[in-house]
N, C-alpha and C positions, 0 to 999 in steps of 0.2 A: 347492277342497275335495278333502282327500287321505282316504281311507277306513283308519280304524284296523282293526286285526285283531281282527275276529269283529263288526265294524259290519255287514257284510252279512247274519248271521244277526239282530241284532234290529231292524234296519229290515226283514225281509223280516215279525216277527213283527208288526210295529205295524203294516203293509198288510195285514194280513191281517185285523186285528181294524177295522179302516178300514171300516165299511159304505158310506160313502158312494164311497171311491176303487174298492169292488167294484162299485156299482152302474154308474160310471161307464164300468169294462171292463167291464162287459157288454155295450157294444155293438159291440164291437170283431168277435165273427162274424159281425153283420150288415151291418157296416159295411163298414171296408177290407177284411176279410177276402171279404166275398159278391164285394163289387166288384172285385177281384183277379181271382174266380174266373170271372166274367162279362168280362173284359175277357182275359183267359187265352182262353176259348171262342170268340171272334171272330177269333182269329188261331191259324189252323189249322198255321202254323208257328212257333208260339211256342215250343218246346224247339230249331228249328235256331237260335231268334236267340238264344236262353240260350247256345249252345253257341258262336255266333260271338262274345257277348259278351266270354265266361270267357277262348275266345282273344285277341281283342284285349287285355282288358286284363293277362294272362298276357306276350304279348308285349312290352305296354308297360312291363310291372315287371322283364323282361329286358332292354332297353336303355334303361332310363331315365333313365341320363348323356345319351346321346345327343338324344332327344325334348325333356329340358330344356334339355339348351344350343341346338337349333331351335328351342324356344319362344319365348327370351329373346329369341335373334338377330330371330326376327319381329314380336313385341312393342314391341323397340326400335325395330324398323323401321319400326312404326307410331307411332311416337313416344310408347309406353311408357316409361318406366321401372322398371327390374327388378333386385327385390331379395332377396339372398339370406338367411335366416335360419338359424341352426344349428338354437338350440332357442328354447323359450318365452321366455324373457330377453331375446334378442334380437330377435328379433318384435315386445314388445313395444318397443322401444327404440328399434326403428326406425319404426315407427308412432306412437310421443309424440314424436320428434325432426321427422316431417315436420310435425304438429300444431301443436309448438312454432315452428316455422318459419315457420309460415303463421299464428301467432297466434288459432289456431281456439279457440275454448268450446264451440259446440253440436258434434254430430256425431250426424248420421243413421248408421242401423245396417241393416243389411240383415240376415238370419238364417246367423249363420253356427257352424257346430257347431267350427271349429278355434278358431275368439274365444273358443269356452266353455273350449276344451281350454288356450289359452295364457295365460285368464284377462283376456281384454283390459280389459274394462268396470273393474274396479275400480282397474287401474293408473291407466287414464287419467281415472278420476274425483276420484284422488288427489291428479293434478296439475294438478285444478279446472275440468276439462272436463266439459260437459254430455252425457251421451249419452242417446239415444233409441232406442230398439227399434222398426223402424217393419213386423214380420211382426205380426200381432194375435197370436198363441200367444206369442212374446218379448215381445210389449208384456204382457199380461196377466200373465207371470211377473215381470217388472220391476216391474209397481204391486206384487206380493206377495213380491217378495225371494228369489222360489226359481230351481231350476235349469231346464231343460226335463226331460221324463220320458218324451219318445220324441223320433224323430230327425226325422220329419219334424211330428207334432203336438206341439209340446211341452207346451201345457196339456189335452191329451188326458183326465188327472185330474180335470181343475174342471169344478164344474156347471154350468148356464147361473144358478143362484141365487146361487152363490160371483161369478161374473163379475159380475151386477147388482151388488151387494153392494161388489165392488168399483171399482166405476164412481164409484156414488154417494158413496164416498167420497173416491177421487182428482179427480172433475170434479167437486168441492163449489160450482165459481162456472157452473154449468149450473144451471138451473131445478129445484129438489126435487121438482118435481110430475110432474114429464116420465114418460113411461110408459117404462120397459124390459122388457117382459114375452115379449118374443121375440127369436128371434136377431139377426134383421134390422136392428132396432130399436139391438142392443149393435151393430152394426157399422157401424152408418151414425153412432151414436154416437163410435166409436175414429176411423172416418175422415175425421169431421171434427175428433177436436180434433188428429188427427196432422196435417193437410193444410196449416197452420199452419205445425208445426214442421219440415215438408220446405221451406215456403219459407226459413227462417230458419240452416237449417244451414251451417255453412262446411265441414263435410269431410265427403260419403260415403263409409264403411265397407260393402262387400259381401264376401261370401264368392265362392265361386265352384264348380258342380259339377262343369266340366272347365274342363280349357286346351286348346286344341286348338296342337299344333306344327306345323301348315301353317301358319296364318292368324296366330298369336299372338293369338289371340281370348280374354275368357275370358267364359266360357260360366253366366249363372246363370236357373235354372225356379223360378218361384210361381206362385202362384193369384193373387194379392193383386195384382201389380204395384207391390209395394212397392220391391223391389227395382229396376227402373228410377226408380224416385222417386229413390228414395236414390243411384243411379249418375251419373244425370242432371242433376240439379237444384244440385247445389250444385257449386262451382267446382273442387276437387280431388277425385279419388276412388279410393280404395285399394281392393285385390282384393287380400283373404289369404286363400291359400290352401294345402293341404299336398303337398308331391314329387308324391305319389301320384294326384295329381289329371289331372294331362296325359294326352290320347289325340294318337295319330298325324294322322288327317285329319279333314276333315267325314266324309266318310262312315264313318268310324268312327264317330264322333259322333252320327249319324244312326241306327247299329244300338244305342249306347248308349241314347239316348233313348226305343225303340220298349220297351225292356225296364224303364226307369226307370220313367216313368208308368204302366206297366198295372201294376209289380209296387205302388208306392208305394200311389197312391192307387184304380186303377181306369182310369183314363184313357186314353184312344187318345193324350191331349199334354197335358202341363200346360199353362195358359190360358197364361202365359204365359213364351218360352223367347227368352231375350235373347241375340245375340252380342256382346261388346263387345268391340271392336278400336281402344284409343288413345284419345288426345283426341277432341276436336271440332276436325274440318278448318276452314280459312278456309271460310267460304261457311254452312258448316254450320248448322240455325236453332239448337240443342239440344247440350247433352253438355257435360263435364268440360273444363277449359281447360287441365287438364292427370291423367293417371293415372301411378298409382303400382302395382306390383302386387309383393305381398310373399309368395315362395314358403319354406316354414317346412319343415324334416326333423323336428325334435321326437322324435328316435328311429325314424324311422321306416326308414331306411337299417341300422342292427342290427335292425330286423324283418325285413329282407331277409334277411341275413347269419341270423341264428340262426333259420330254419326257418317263419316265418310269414309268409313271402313272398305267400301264397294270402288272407291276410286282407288284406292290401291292394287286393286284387280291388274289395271294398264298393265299391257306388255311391250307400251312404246310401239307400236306399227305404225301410227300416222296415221289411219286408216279416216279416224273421225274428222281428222282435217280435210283430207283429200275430198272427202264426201260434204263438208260442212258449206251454205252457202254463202256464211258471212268469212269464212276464212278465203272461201275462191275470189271475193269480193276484193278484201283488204293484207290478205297476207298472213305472216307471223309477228311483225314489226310493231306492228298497231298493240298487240296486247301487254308490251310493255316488260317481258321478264321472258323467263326460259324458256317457262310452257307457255304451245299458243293452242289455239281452235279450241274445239269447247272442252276436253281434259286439262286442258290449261287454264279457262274458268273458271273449272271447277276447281283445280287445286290449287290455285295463284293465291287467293282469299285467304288461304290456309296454312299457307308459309307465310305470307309481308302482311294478311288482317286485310278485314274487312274495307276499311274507312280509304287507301290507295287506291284499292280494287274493286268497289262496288260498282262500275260501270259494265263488267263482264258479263255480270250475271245476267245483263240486260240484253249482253249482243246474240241472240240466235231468236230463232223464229218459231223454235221448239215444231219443226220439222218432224223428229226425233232420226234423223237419218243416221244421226252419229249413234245409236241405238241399235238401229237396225244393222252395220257393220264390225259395230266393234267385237272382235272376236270371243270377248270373256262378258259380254252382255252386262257393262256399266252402264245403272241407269241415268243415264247423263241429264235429261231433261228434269226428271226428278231431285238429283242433286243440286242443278243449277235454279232450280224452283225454290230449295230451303237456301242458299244465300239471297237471293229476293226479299224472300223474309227475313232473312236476319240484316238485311241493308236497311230494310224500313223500321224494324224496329229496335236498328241503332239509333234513327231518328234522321236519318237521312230520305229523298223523294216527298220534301212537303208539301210539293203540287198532287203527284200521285196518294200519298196518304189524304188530302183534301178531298180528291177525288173520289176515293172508294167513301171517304166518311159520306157526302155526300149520294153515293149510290148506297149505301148503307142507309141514311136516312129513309131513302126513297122506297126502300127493298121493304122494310118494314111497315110502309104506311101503304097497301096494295091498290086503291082508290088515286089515290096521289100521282103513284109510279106510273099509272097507264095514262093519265091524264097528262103527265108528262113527256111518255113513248111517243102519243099519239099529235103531242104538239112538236115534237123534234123530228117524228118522220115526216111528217105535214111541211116544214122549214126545210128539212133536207129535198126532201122530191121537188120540192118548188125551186131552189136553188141549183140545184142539179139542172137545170134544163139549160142554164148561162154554162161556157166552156170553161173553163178554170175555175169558178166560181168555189171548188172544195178548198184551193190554196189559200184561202182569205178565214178560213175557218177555224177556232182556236184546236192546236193541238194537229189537225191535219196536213200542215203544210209539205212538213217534213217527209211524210208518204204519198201524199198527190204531185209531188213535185217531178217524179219521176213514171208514176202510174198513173191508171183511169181510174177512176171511183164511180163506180155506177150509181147513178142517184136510184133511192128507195123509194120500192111503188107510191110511199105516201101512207100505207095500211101497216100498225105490228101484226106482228107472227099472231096477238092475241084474238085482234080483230078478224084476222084473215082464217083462224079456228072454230073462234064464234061463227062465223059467218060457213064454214064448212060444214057444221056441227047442225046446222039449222036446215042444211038442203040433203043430211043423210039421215034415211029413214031407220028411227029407234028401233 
């Protein structure tokens, strides 16, 4: 799914008239957000681990030739196999070709945000393979054909009545009688008709949230323990994941992880955090009889090179969503592609280009909230500041470029400007006194529509200086 230009302004408009997707983010402050804040408070050093975060993985986007070619070396070592992908094409090419290989149909899935990004599910459904989403948030969007709509909750949007709903229609050979009228109930539901299909798989597919380059390990955190199903249980098992993903040691690993779970969900540790290093040795009771692990650039190498080296920092927590006010607004849906809330702004332009995309850069209020949370300190607002600039001067916003020309004119001529000021706050304070009167105003509608605008005393900042300047004694 590639996002046409000016798609992001009317899906952000149909989430908005969405009452139920509103009602659904509303619980988003009390939720990830409370528990963030509580889990923040327990660890009285939580801004030195933010800080040694940002460094490690700063360092590791500096020599990241290097840490990959250790990865691989250790990987193999362990009797990995490792493979390289440029972009999305080949990724998937090399993941239907070991399938085809092994003459796989079913295929367990683990939750993985770069599958979404390279499209994997529908290639290889093409070429008549079964796949199965075995996180409940992916399995749930799979019965209903949609995308995820945050990074780590993806069905975050649906209600628990939307979920019954769709139970009862996907497991139509289950009992009609059966109660599902609480959470518990929908999940003891999903795990068993999935428990099933994890025995029946011939290829596990995982994602992966790091590689570590000591070990050649790769590293994936659930709640579910879906993800060891899916690694474990069936006889091959592929780890794709993207460049960006490798850290230096465990103990790097160890300070990535203390900052993942508290920012994500709340957590001092997600339930559960796997290392997977290779096959399954002789002796071994469990595990894959053989791994395959598929590391994908997808652009992300000219994200280095042309300046957003800093957004590859992410470590996927969600955290800036959760916190972001135009995400609690309208969702994940609105923005059109994998990544949503403002890491997804910032990086969506960067994968599909500018000219689809140019409306993101526009959605935040540059709060900087998503800043102040994000655990590896992306300067987000900054980021989404330089695609502004480069939307305009693709030559796109010929209102707003008008605009500035026009305050540009005015900026330089400083007799003019004030003469100006002094006639637009004069029109505003006098219009301001009728009630709605700022609706009818060019460019204000859109924000009076739903707020107050205080009309201005009628004096600028310059006036009301002067005029300070004059009654204090030199």
């Amino acid at each position: 799914m590639t996002p046409a230009t000016g798609a992001f302004k009317a899906g952000a408009r149909q989430a908005l008239a969405d009452e139920r997707l509103a009602k659904a983010l509303r619980g988003l402050p009390g939720g990830l957000v409370a528990q963030r804040t509580a889990a923040k408070a327990r660890v009285p050093e939580f801004e030195a681990l933010r800080n040694a975060a940002r460094d490690i993985r700063d360092h590791t986007l500096a020599h990241l030739d290097l840490y990959l070619d250790a990865f691989a070396a250790k990987a193999e070592a362990a009797g990995s196999r490792v493979h390289w992908a440029a972009d999305a094409a080949e990724a998937r090419t090399i993941i239907a070709h070991l399938a085809l290989e092994r003459g796989a149909r079913r295929i367990a899935k683990g939750k993985s945000m770069v599958s979404e990004e390279i499209a994997l599910n529908a290639f290889l459904e093409k070429l008549g393979m079964e796949i199965f989403e075995s996180d409940l948030g992916e399995y749930l969007l799979q019965i209903r054909g949609e995308t995820p709509s945050h990074i780590i909750a993806p069905a975050i949007h649906l209600s628990q009545d939307q979920v019954e709903a769709d139970f009862r229609s996907r497991h139509a050979h289950l009992d009609p009688g059966r109660t599902l009228d609480t959470p518990e109930l929908l999940v003891a539901e999903a795990r068993a008709v999935l428990r099933a299909r994890f025995l029946d798989a011939d290829i596990g597919i995982t994602g992966a949230n790091f590689l570590v380059a000591e070990t050649g390990s790769a590293v994936i955190v659930t709640n579910e323990g879906n993800g060891d199903l899916s690694s474990q249980l069936p006889r091959t098992h592929i780890v794709l994941a993207a460049i960006d993903k490798v850290v230096p040691t465990l103990a790097d690993l160890a300070t990535l992880l203390r900052v993942l779970a508290r920012s994500a969900t709340g957590q001092d540790m997600t339930a559960y955090t796997s290392l997977l290093t290779g096959p399954k040795a002789p002796g071994d009771p469990d595990g894959p009889a053989e791994c395959h692990i598929v590391i994908v650039d997808n652009g992300r190498t000219e994200m280095l090179k042309g300046g957003l080296g800093e957004a590859l920092r992410c470590i996927r927590c969600g955290a800036c969503l959760n916190h972001c006010p135009i995400y609690n607004a309208i969702g994940g849906h609105a923005y059109g592609w994998v990544y949503a809330g403002p890491i997804g702004a910032v990086v969506t332009p960067a994968f599909l280009g500018i000219d689809s995309t140019r409306d993101l850069a526009a959605a935040s209020t540059f709060c900087g909230k998503c800043e102040e949370v994000c655990p590896v300190k992306i300067p987000i607002t900054r980021l989404l500041r330089s695609w502004r600039v480069k939307s305009l001067a693709s030559g796109a916003g010929r209102w707003e470029r008008t605009m500035l020309a026009a305050w540009s004119f005015l900026a330089r001529r400083p007799r003019l400007y004030h003469l100006a000021a002094r006639l637009g706050m004069a029109v505003l304070a006098a219009s301001g006194r009728t009630e709605g009167a700022f609706r009818w105003l060019p460019f204000a509608g859109g924000w009076t529509a739903s707020r107050d605008f205080p009309a201005p005393q009628g004096r600028t900042f310059q006036k009301l200086w002067a005029e300070h300047q004059k009654r204090t004694p030199q």
